[in-house]
DRENNUTI-350714 format. One record per residue: y, x, z of N, C-alpha, C in turn. Coordinates in pm, whole numbers, plus 50000, padded with zeros to 5 digits. Layout:
<pts>
YXZYXZYXZ...
</pts>
This chain:
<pts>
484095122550648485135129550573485715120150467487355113450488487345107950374488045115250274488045104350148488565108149992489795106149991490345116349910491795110649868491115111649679491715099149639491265093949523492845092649388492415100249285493285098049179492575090549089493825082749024493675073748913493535078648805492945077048738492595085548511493865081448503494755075848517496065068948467496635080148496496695088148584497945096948640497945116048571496745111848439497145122748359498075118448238498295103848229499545101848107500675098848191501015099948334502175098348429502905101948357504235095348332505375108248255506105116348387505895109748535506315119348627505475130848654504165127948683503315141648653503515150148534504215147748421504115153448306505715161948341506195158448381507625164848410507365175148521505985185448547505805191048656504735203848560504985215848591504665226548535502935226748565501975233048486501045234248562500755238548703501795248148751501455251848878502335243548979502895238848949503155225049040502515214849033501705211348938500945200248949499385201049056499315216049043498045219149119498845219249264499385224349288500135223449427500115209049477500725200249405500325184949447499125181249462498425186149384497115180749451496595184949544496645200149585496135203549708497385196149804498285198649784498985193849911498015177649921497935166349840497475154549884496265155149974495495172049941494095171750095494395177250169495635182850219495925186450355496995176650423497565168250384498575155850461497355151950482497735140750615497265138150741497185124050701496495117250756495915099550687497495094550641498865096750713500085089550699500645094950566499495107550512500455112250325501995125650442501665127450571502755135850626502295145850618503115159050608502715174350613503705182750673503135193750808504125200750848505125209350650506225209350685507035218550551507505230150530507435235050654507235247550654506855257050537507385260750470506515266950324505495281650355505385283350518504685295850495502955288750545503275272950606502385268950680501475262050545502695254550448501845251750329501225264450264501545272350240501055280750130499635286350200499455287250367498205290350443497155276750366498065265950421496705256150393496375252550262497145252750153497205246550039496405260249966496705273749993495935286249905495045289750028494185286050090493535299550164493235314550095492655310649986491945318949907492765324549803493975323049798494715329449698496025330849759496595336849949497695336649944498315351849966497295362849901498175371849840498705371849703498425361049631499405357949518499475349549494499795337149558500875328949578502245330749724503735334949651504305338149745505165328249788505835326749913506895314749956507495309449889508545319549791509075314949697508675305249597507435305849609506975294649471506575289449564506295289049693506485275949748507325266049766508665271049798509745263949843509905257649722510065268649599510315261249449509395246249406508135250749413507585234749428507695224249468508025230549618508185215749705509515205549634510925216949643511905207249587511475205649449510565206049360510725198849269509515188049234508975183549357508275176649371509205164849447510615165049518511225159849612511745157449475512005164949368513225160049249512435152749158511325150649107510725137649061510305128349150510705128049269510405115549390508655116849368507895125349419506715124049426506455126449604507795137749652507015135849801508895134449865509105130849944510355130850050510485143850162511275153150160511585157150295512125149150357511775156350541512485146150656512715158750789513435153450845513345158350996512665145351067512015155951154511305149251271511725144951379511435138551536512315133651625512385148051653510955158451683511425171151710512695179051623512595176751553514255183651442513135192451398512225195051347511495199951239511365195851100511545207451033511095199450886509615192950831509275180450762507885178650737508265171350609507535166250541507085153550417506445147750429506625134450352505785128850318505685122950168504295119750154504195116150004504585102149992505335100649874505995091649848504515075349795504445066049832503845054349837502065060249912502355065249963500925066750049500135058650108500665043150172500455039750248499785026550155500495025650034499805020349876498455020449820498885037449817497575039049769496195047949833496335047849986495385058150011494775052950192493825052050195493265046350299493185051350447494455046750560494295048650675493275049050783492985058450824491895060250880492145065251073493325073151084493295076751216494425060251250494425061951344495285052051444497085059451429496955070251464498305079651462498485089751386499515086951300500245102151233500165117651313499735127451264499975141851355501055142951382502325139051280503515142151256504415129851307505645133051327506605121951385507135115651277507565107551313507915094751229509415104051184509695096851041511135104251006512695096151081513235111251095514325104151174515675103651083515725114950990516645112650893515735126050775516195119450627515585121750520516935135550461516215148550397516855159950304517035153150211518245158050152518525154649972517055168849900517525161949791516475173649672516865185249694516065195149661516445211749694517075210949860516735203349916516865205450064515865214650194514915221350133514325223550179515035237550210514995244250370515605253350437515055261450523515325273150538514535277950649514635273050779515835265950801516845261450935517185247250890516825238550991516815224850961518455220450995519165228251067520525230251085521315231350961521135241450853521795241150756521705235850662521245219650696521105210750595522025198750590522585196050541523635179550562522585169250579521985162350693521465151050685521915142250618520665130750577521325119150488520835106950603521325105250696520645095150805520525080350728518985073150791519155062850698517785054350823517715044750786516615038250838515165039750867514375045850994513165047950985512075040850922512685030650888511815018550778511835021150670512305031650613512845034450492511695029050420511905022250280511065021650170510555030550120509065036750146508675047950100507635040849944508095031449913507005026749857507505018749721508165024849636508815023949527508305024449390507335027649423506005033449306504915020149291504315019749186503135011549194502465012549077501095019249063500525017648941499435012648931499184997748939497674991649022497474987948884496164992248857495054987048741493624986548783493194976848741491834972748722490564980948663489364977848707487984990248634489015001248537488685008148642489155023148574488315034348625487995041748583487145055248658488615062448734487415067248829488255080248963487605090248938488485098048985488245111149031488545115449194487555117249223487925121449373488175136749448489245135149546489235149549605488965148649767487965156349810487345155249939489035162750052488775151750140490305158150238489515159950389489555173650449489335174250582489935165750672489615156250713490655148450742489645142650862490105139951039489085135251110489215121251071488285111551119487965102251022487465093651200488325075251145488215066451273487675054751172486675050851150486465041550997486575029651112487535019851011487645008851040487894999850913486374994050886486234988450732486804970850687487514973450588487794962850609486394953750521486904937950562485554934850408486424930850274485774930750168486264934650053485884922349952485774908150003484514900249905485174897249741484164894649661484324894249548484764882349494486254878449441486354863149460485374852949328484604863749265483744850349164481984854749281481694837649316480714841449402479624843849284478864843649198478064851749099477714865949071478454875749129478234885949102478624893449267477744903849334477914912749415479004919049455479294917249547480704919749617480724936249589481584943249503481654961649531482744964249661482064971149735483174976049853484264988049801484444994649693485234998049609485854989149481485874983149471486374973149365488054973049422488584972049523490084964949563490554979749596489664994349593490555004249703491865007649613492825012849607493925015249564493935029849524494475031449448495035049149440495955055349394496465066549437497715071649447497875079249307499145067449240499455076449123500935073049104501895079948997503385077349022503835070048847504915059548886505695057348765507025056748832508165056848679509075055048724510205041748762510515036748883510725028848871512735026948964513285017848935514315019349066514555020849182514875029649233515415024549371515435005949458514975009249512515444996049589516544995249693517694993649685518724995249713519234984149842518294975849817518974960349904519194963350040519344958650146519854962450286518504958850390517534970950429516324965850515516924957150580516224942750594516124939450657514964936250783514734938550847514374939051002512934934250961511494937750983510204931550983509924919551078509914903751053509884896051126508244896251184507964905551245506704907351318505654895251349506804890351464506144879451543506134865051472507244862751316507454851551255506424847451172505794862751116504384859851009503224862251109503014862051190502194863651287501744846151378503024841951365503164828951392502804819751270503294824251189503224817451055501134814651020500674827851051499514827051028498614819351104499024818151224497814810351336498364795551331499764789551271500024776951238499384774351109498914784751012498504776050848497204781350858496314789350896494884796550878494034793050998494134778151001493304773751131492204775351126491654778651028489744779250986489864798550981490744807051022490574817451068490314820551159489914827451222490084835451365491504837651403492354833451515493514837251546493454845851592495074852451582495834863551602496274861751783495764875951852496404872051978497304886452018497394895151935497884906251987498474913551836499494918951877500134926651738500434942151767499124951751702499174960251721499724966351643500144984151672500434992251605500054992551420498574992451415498194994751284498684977751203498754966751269499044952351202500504953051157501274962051258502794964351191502314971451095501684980951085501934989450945501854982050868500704973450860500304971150748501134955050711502064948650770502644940650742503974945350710504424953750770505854962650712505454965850560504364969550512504234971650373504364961350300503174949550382503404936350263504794928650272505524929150364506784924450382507674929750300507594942750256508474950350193508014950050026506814949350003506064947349887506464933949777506984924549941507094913149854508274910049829509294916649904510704915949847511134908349963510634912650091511204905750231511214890550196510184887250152511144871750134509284862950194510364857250344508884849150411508704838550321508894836850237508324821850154507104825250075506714839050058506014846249968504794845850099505334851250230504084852150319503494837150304504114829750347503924813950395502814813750265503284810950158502304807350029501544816950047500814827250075499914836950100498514830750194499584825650299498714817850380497844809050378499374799350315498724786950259497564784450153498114796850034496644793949957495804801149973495444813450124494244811050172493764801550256494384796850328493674782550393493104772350319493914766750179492994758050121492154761950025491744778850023490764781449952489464783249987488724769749916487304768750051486504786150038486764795149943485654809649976486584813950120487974817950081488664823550152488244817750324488434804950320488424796050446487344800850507486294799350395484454802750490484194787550440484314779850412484494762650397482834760750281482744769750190481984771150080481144777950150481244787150263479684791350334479104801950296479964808450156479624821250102480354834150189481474834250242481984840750277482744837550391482504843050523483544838550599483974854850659484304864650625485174873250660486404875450715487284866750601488614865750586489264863950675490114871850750491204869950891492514869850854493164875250935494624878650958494664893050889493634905050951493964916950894493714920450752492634913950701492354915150545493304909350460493784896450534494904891550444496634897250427496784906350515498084916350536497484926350461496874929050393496454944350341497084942150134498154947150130498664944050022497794935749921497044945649891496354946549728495864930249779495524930749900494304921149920495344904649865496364905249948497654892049932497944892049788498094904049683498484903649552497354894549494496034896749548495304885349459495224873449506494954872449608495454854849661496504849449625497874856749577498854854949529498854849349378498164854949296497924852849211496624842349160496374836649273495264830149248493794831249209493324843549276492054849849223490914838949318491544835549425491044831749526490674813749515491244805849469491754796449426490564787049398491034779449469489404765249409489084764049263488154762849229487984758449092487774746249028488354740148965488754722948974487534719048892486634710048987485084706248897485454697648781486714688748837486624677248703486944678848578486824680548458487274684248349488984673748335489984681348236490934676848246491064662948170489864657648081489874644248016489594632248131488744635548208488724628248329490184629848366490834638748470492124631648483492804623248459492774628448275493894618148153493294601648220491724598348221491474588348274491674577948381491634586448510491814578748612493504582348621494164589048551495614586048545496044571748502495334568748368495684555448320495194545848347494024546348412493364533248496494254531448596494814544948708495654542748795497034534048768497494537048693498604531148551498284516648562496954511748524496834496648427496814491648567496304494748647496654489848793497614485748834498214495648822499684489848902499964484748829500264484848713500624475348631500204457848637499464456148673498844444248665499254441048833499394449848908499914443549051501524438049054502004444848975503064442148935503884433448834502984425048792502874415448708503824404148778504064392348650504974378148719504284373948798
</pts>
């Protein structure tokens, strides 16, 4: 059974704070009945079954429907139509902060997205806003370091596929919770720029030319798009960001396996956002034995050298 996990951060949210008490509880149950993809049939008579069992002779539709759009009006969840032309949601940065577990969504992928207060009995009497099934659902980001959770248990069937998690100072015990992510909201812009297209097969290539001390990549599945459509989009589409990702895991002897402490590190751990934000940042990174006065040294010996080769 897995967790869906909130951050202590997301009781000073100022978007959670812009949400009545009884909408805020509604969000949270809705986060344990969406389906590993953060999708939920929208139906408001189907939510109010799963979200109240126990209280849905007084909770009525109406304060269903009312919730939902004003959960769509602080951008916390998206309506969509489905390829079926059904209405569903999804929660807005899910895929951020909350850990995939089945292989497939219950729900269909969105085919075009409701404006706010779009929610209808009749998916007909809505003006679609047609837009890209790639859409950026992932606009949000509130990643912090040692913080306490709170967890909420989600019925959810469960396909565990773990990633490894190592600790980049080798001195202290790797926590297999230390990197998980969790779903909380700020406010931030739109990203407006023009999708451009996930070069699948280019960072895929990219990786088995610079991560030769990895295990290569021979097949690009379903779940490797997901999870590279995120970091692709995370990083601002821009392959120069993958390439250096690569690169400074390859010459990082933990990352590599080279140091003998760790050889985990593949292709799939290194597409998993959070995981690239610290290699990115250099968590991963050799640690330079020589002190920097040595340098200053064999800089200027290197110096008096040439110098003297270069002599009359």
């Amino acid at each position: 059974m897995p967790n869906r996990i909130l951050k202590e951060s997301i009781v000073t949210s100022d978007t959670i704070n812009e949400l009545t008490p009884e909408e805020e509880v509604f969000f949270y149950r809705l986060l344990v009945v969406c389906d590993d993809y953060g999708r939920m049939d929208a139906r408001p008579s189907i939510l109010r079954a799963k979200c109240f069992p126990l209280k849905i002779d007084s909770v009525k539709e109406e304060d269903i429907k009312a919730w939902i759009n004003k959960l769509v009006k602080v951008g916390l969840i998206k309506l969509y139509i489905g390829s079926d032309n059904k209405q569903y949601l999804q929660v807005v940065t899910w895929d951020k902060h909350q850990q995939v577990r089945a292989k497939k969504s219950k729900y269909p992928e969105p085919v075009s997205f409701l404006p706010a207060d779009g929610l209808k009995e009749q998916a007909n009497d809505v003006k679609l806003q047609s837009i890209d099934t790639q859409v950026q659902l992932d606009k949000e980001d509130m990643i912090s370091n040692d913080i306490n959770c709170y967890q909420m248990n989600a019925y959810v069937p469960e396909n565990p596929n773990p990633n490894p998690n190592p600790n980049p100072n080798p001195n202290t015990n790797p926590n297999p919770n230390s990197n998980i992510e969790i779903y909380s909201q700020q406010d931030e812009p739109v990203d407006s720029r023009p999708q451009t297209p996930t070069p699948y097969k280019q960072i895929v290539d990219l990786y088995n030319s610079i991560c030769i001390s990895m295990p290569k990549v021979e097949q690009l599945t379903d779940k490797r798009k997901k999870h590279i459509r995120v970091l692709w989009t995370n990083l601002g589409r821009d392959i120069s960001k993958i390439q250096e990702l690569f690169e400074r895991a390859e010459a990082s002897d933990f990352l590599s396996g080279r140091s003998g402490k760790w050889t985990g590190c593949n292709f799939d751990w290194l597409i998993i956002y959070n995981n690239a934000v610290k290699v990115l940042e250099g968590a991963y990174d050799n640690k330079d034995s020589k002190p920097k006065s040595f340098d200053m040294l064999e800089r200027l010996y290197r110096e008096a050298v040439a110098e003297q080769g270069s002599g009359p």
